[in-house]
Every structure is written in C-alpha cells, then in structure tokens.
C-alpha positions in Angstrom: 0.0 0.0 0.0 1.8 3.0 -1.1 1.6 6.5 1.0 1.6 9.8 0.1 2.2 13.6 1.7 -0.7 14.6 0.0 -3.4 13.2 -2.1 -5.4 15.4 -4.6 -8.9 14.0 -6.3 -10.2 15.4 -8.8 -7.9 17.5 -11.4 -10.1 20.8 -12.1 -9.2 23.7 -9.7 -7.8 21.3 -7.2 -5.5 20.2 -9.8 -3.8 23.9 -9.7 -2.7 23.0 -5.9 1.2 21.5 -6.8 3.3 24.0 -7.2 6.9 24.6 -6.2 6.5 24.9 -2.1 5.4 21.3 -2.5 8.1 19.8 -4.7 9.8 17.6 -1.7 6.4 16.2 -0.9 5.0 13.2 -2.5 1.8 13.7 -3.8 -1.0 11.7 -5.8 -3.2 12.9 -8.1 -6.5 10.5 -8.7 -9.0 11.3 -11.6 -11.2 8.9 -12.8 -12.2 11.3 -16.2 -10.7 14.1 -18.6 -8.3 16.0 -16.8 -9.4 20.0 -16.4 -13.0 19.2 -14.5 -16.1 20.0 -14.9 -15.0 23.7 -16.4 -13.1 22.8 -19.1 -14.4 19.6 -20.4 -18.1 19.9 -20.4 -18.9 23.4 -18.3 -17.8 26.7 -18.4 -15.1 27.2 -21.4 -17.3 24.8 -24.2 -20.3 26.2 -23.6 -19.4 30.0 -23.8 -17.1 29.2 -27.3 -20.6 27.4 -28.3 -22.6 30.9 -27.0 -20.3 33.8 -28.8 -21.3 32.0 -32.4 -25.2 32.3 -31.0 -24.5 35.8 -29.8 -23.2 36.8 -33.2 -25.9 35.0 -35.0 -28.7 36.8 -32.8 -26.8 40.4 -33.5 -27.1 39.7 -36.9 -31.0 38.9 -37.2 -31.5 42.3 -35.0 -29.8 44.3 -37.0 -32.7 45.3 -38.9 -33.5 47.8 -36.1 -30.1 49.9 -36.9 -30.5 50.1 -40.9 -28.4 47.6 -41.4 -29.8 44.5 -43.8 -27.9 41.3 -43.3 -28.5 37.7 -44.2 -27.7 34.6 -42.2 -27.2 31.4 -43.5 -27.4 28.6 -41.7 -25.2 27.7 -38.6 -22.3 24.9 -39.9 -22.2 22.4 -36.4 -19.4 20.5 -37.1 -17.2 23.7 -37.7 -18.4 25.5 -34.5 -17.9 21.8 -32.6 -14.3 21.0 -34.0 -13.1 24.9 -33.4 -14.3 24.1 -29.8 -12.8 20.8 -28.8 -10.1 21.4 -31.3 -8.7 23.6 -28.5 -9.7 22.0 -25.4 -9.1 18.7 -25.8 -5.6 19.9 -26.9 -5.6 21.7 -23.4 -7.0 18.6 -21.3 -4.2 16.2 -23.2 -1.5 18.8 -22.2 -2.9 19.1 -18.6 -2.7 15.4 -18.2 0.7 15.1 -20.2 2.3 17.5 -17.7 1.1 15.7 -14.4 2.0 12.4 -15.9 5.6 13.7 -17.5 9.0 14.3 -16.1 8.4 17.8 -15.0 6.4 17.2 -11.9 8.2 13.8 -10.4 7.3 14.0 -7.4 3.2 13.5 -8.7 1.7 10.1 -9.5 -1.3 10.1 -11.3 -3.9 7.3 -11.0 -6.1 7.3 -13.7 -9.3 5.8 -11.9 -12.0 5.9 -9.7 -11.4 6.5 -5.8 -13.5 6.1 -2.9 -12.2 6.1 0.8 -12.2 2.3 2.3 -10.9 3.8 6.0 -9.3 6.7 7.8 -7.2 8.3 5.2 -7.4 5.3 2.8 -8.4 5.8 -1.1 -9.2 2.9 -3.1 -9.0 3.6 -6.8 -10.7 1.6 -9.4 -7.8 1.7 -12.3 -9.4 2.7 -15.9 -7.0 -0.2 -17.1 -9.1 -3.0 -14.8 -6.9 -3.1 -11.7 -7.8 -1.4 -8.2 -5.0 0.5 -5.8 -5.0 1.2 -2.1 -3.5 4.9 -0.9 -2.9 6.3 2.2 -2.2 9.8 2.8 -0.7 12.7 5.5 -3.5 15.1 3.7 -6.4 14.9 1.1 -7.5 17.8 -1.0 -11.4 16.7 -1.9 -12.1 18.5 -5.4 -14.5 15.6 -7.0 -16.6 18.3 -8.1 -20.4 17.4 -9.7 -22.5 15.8 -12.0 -25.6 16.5 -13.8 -28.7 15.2 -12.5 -30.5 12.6 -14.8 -34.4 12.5 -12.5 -35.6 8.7 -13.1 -38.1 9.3 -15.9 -40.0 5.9 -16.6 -38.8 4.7 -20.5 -35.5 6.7 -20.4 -33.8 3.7 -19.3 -35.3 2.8 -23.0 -34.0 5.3 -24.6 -31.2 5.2 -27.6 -27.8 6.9 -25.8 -27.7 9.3 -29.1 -30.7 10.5 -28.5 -31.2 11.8 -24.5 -28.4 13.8 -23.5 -26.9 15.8 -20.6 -25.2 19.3 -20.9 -22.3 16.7 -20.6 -22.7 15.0 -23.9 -25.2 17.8 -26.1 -22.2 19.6 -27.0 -20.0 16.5 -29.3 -23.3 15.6 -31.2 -22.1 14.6 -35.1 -25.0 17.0 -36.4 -27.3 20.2 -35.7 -30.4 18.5 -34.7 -33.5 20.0 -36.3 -35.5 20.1 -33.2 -34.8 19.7 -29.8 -36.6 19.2 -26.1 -34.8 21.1 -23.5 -36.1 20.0 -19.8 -34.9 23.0 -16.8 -35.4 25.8 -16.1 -32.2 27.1 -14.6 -29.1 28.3 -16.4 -27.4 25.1 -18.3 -30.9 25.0 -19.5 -31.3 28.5 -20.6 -27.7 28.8 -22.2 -28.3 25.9 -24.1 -31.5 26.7 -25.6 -30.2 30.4 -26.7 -27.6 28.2 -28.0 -29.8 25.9 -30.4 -32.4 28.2 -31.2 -29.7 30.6 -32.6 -28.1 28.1 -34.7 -31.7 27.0 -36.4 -33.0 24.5 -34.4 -36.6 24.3 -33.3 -36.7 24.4 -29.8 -39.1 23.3 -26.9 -38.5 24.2 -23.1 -40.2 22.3 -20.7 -40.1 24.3 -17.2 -41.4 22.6 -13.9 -42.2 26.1 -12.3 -44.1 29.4 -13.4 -40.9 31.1 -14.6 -37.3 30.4 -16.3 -34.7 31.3 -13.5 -37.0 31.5 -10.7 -33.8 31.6 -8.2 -33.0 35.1 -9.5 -34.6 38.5 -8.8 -38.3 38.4 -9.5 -37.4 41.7 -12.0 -34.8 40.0 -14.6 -36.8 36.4 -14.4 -40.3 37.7 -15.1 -38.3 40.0 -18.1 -36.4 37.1 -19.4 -39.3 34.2 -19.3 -41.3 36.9 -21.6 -38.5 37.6 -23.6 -37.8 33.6 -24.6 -41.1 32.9 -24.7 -41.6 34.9 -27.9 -38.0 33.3 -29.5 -39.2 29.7 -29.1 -41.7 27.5 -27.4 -41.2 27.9 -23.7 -43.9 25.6 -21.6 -44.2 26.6 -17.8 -45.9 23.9 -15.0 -45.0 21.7 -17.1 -44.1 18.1 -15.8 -42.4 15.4 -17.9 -44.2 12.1 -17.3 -42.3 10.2 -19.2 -40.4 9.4 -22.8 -40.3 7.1 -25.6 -38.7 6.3 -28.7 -40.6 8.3 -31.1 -42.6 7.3 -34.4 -39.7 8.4 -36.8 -36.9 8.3 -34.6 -36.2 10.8 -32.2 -37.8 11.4 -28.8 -41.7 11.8 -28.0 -41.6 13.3 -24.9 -45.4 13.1 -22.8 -46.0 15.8 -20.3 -48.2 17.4 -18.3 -49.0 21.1 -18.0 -51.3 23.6 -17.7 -53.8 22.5 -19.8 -53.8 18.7 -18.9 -52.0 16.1 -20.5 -50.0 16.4 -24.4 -46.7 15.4 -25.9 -44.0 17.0 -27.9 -41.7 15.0 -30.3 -37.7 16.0 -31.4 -34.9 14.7 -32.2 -33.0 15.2 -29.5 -33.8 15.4 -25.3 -31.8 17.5 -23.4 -32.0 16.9 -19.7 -30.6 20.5 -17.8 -32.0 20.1 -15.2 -29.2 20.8 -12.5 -25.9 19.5 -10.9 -25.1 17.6 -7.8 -21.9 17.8 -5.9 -20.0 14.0 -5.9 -19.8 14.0 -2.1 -21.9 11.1 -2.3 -20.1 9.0 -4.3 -16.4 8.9 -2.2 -18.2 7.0 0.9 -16.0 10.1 3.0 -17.7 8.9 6.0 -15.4 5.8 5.7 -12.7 8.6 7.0 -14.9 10.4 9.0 -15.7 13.3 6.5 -19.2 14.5 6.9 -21.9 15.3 4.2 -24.7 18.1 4.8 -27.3 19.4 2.0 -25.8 16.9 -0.4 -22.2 18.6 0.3 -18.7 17.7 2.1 -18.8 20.3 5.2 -16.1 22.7 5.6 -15.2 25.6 7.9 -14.1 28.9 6.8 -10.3 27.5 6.0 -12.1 24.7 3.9 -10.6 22.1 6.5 -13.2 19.3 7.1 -13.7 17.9 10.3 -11.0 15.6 9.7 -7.3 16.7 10.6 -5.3 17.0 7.4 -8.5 16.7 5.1 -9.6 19.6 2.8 -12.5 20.1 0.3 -13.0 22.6 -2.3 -15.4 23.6 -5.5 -18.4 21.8 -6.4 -18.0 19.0 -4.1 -18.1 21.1 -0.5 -19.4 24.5 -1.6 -23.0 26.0 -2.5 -21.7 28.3 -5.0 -21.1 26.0 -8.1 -18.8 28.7 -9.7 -15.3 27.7 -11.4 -14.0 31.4 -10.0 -15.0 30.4 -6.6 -13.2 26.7 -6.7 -9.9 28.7 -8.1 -10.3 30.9 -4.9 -11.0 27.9 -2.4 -8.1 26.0 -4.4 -5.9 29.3 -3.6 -7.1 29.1 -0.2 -6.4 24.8 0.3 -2.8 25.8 -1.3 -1.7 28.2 1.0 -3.5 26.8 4.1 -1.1 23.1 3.2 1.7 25.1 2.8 1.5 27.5 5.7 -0.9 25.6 8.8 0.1 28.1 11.4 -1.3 31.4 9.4 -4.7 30.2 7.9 -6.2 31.9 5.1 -10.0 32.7 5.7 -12.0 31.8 2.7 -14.2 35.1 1.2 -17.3 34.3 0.3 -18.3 38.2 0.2 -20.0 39.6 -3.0 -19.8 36.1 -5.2 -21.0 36.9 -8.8 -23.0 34.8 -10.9 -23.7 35.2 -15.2 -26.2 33.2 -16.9 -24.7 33.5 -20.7 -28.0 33.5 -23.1 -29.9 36.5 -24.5 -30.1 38.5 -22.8 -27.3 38.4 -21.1 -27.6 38.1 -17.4 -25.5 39.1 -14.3 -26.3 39.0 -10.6 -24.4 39.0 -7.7 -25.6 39.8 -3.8 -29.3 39.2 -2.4 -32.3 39.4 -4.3 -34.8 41.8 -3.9 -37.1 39.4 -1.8 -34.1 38.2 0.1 -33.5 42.1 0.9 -37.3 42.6 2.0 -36.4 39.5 4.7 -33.7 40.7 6.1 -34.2 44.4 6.3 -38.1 46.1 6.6 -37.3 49.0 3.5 -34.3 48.1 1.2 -33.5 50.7 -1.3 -34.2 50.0 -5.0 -33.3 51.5 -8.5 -33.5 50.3 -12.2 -32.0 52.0 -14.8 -32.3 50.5 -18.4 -30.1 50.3 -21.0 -32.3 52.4 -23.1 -32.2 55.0 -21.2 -28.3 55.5 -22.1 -26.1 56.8 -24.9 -25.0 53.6 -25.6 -28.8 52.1 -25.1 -30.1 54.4 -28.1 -26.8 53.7 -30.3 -28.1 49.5 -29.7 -31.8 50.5 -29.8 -31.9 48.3 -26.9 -35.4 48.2 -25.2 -35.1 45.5 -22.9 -31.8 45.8 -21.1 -32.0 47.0 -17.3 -29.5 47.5 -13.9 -31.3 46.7 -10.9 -29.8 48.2 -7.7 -30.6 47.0 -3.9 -29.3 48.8 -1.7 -29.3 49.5 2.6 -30.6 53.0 3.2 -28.5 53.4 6.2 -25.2 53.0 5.0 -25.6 53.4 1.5 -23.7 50.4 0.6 -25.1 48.0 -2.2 -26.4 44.8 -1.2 -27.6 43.5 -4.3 -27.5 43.7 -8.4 -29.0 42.4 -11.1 -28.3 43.0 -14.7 -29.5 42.2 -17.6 -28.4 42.9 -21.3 -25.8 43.5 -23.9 -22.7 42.3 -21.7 -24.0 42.2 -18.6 -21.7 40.3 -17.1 -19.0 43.0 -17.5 -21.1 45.4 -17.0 -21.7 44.4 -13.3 -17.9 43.9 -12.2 -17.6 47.4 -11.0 -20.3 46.7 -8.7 -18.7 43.6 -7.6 -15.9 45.3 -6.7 -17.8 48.7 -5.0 -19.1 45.5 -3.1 -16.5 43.6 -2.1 -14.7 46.3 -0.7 -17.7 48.0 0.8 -17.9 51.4 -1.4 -20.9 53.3 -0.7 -22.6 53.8 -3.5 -22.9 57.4 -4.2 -19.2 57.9 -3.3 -18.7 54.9 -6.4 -21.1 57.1 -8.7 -19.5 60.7 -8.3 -15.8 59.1 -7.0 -14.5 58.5 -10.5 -15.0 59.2 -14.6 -17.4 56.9 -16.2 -16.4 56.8 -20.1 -19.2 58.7 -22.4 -20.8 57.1 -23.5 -19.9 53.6 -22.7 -22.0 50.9 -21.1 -20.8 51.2 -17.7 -22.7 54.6 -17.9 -26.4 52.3 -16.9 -24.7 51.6 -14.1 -23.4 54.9 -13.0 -27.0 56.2 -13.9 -28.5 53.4 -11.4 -26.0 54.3 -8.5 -27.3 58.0 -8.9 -31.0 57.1 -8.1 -30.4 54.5 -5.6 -32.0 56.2 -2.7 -29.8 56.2 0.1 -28.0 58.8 1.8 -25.5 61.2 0.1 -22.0 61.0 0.8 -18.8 63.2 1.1 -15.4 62.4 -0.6 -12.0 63.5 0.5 -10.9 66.2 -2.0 -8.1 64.1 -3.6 -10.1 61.7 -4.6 -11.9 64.3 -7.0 -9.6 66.6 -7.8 -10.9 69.6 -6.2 -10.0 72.1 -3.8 -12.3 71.0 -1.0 -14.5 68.6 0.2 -17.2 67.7 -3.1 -20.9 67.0 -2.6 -21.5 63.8 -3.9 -25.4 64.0 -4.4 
C-alpha cells in the first residue's frame, strides 16, 4: 500500500494545488475522467465558445432595427464543434501530459476511480481493470459534480444518441433539427439560446411558473417573456415520461397547464441541475461529513477531519469555477503554511447566466432584501435610457440596484443585457470592498458614452444617503458633494 504527503482527487481547480512549495512532498493525483473538470471539459469554457457564435448569430437577425440589412445562412455544427474541442481537448491532453511527464516527479497520477475504504485510505478503481489502495498525510477533496439525470419511466429505454446531458449535447455529429430542453435554470437557458440561434426548433419544458426562478423576480419575469416569444417555452410543465418516437427521435409526454399532451424532437436534453459528488467517495469511511448533499467545511475549507480539505463543487454552495480557483488558492496556501490560515471570502460572489439576454447577478435578491431588512433601497436604470442604449436601440436591457438606506452600501445587483456580465464587475468590486454607493457614482470618470454609464446612472438614483469624498479623490479644492 503505497503513502503519500498529500493526495489530490479530482484535477479541475484542485488540480492547480502542486506548485513549487510542494516539490519535496510526495503527492497523488486521482481522476477517474478528462483532466481540467467540470470547467473545461463539459462546463464553463465549451459552452461560452458554443454561445459567442449564437451571440453573433442573434446580432445579426436584430440588425434590422439599426439600418443595417444582413443575411444569415445557416449555422455549420461541425465547424463551430471542431473549433471548440479542437482547443480543449488539446488543453486537457496537455494538462494530463504535464502531471504524468518528467516535470512534476514527485506526482503520480492514478487514472481511476477512488472512494475512501478507511481513515485516510483511497481505493482507486484503475481505468485499465486493476484497483490501488493509498494512504495519505492530507487529502485535498475536489470531485466536483455531475448532472442530475431525474428517473423518468422509458428513459432507461432510450437510444444513448438521442437523451443527453449538458455533458454529452455539446460532441453531437450533427445540428439536430429540433430539440426538447427540460430545466429551467441556467445550463438550461444557455443551451436553448444556444440551439435556437443556430436554427433549431426548440421546446423548453419548465417545472415552475418562470425560467430562472432563483433570480430576482425583475430580470426572471423580463427574461421568461422575452424567450417565450423566440421559441416554445412551456411553464408547469411536468415530464411524465419518454419514448422512442414514431420516426426516430424522442416523443416526450407531459403534463401542464392544460392537462395532458406530448412533444416529439430529435433530441432530449435533460438541464436540469448539478449535484456535488460528495456522495459517491463513501468520506464517511474517513470520518468526512456530508450536509445538504455537500462535504462540510469551515471557513479555511478544513473538514472535520485533521489534514482533510475540500474545495469547489464538491463542498461549496456556489457551483462557480472562479470560486473553486479561490478555495483552491485558499487549500494551497493553508497546506503550505498551517500556522497562518487563510479565511476563505465568500463576500459579493457573482454569478452570469450567458443566453440573450445576457444576465449578471451578484448579492441578495430583492425578496431576500425585504427579509432581512423592513425598507431596502431599490433602482433600475435601463439600457435604453443610455447613450449607448439608443446607439443599440436596446429596449429591454436594465440595472437593478438594492441597496441599505443606512449605510448606502449595495447589497444586491441584477443586470440584464448586452454584456452584462461585465457590466456588473464594478459593482462587484464597490461590493466587495464595501464602497458606498454614491461615493462609487461621483468618485470616479465613467467613459461617455460607454455601457458602464447604466450603471453609473442606477448608483445615482439608488436612494440612500448622500456621501462626502476627501478632495483628492476628486480633484478639487475641497471637500465635493457627492449627491
């Protein structure tokens, strides 16, 4: 039974942990799948390089509006698919190539499957057939998630080519011509901007009474209207179950509003969420508890456990690649310096849902706001109300602004629109390092006439108290009313 100074599973932010502070430790690195995670393989990366052809596509249909008369031929799949993977299964070989080469000797990779057996004990499943028993100082738990397949009766049934996952949709040989999307969250959302936009006739099947019910009421009311006129969207609607259809494909039966029906497509999509793997390493073997579906950590993202850490999808409720790079940060320096823990920040955590509209969140909701304080303060300003709205003849694009009338800090915000997830980073950061908001709106230059201007424009009507800047910070000879 070999041991190890450190054993790392799962190679997607964790996977950034070995670095030169560890080079006289021996460490093992155990991943039963494509090197990168979640984000490179099947999450983040793909899916945006699938989006930006969708974006252009949608520009180019609108552009009507602006004088401009274009026409668009027909999306070519297998183009847009090999540009994608072209590039990132170059990256995920070269990942893997470097943790298995010379450079990093002191870093065995086992290519397998591991769950823990006993305190500190790994046994991997080999890809190649065998099985291997490790033992380790320290684990670093980074198994990250999976999407969730619910246990509709025939899809056991079903042809593998023809019900997919936001795992699988993305490598299909050809543009289907229609296609069933079940969720209602974001993988959902993206993926059916995605299809639509490329020529596909698309169906969403949505369980509750709006698409991204878990944002603020504002931006999901605006964008469930806004998709429901690009494609058919079908809210309270339940899928009861699936066959193979008539002609091939997928008939999908359902229930909604109006009783009982059936939709038939080529393809089935199932987006309808992720689960962290917690449940499949049997940590309680160890000692490692699971709460809400999750590995528990504290604020240093130790576990219970002495010497065992956990990080990304796996342990934390913000399913976010740039939050498992910070917790991976945080793991790293915690290993290599135990006597001055770094505190995990959690504070002002952004979110973008990459369809069209764009959209871009980050804080509480407006309902969340109402619970915790009686009279939270609240502005929209929309796109079209800017420079740069007319110029896009946007008439749909908006900043929502919550924020606490006795401090004048922002406690929410909500965009969405033409880039809205840059648009909202400066509010990320007025947040994160606790910028009142009127002092953000009058503190600094806002380009003319630039996007960011909706958001300087929403900071001014936020109603909450006025504040004063010290005169350097403006340029002027004494102190500078801010209102």
């Amino acid at each position: 039974m070999r041991h190890f100074d450190l054993v790392i599973i799962g190679t997607g932010s964790a996977n950034s942990i070995p670095g030169p502070e560890f080079d006289d430790w021996s460490i093992a690195v155990v991943e039963a799948d494509k090197f990168g995670g979640t984000c490179l393989n099947v999450g983040c990366i793909p899916t945006k390089m699938y989006v930006h052809p969708a974006d252009v596509l949608t520009a180019l249909r609108d552009v009507a509006d602006l004088g401009v008369h274009a026409t668009v031929q027909d999306a070519d799949w297998t183009a847009i698919r090999d540009r994608v993977f072209g590039r990132i299964d170059a990256i995920e070989a070269a990942g893997r190539a470097y943790r298995t080469g010379d450079e990093t000797p002191n870093i065995t990779v086992f290519e397998g499957f591991g769950a823990f057996t006993g305190h500190k004990q790994l046994e991997i499943q080999l890809n190649d057939g065998g099985v291997e028993t490790i033992t380790g100082d320290r684990f670093v738990i980074g198994a990250g998630s999976r999407a969730v397949v619910p246990d509709y009766p025939g899809l056991d049934d079903m042809p593998l080519d023809v019900v997919h996952t936001s795992d699988t949709i993305m490598r299909i040989e050809q543009l289907p011509r229609s296609l069933v999307v079940v969720g209602g969250g974001y993988i959902a959302a993206e993926f059916a901007h995605v299809f639509d936009a490329y020529g596909t006739t698309v169906t969403q099947l949505v369980r509750g009474p709006r698409v991204l019910k878990h944002h603020d009421i504002d931006v999901s009311t605006a964008f469930t209207e806004l998709v429901g006129k690009r494609y058919d969207l079908r809210l309270q609607t339940e899928v009861t179950s699936v066959e193979p259809g008539p002609d091939g494909g997928v008939l999908v039966h359902l229930d909604g509003p109006d009783g009982p029906g059936q939709v038939q497509a080529d393809l089935l999509l199932i987006a309808t969420g992720r689960v962290s793997n917690a449940d499949r390493l049997n940590v309680d073997a160890t000692g490692v508890p699971v709460a809400h579906g999750r590995v528990v950590v504290d604020e240093h993202q130790r576990t219970p456990v002495d010497g065992i850490f956990a990080l990304g999808d796996v342990s934390s409720p913000y399913a976010l690649k740039h939050v498992a790079n910070h917790e991976a940060r945080v793991v790293k320096h915690n290993l290599a310096h135990p006597d001055e823990l770094m505190v995990t920040n959690h504070k002002a955590v952004p979110a973008g849902v990459f369809t069209h509209p764009q959209i871009a969140s980050v804080g509480c909701t407006e309902a969340e706001a109402r619970d915790s304080c009686e009279d939270p303060a609240i502005a929209i300003q929309r796109y079209g109300d800017t420079a740069n709205g007319w110029a896009r003849e946007d008439t749909t694009g908006f900043v929502k602004l919550i924020g606490d009338r006795s401090t004048g800090l922002i406690i929410g915000a909500h965009v969405m629109g033409p880039e809205a997830a840059t648009v909202i980073q400066p509010i990320i950061q007025a947040m994160a390092f606790d910028l009142p908001a009127h002092q953000m709106a009058r503190g600094q230059y806002w380009i003319h006439p630039a996007l960011p201007e909706v958001v300087e424009n929403a900071l001014l009507q936020l109603p909450v108290p006025p504040v004063r800047v010290q005169p350097e910070r403006v340029g002027a000879a004494g102190w500078a009313d801010m209102e």
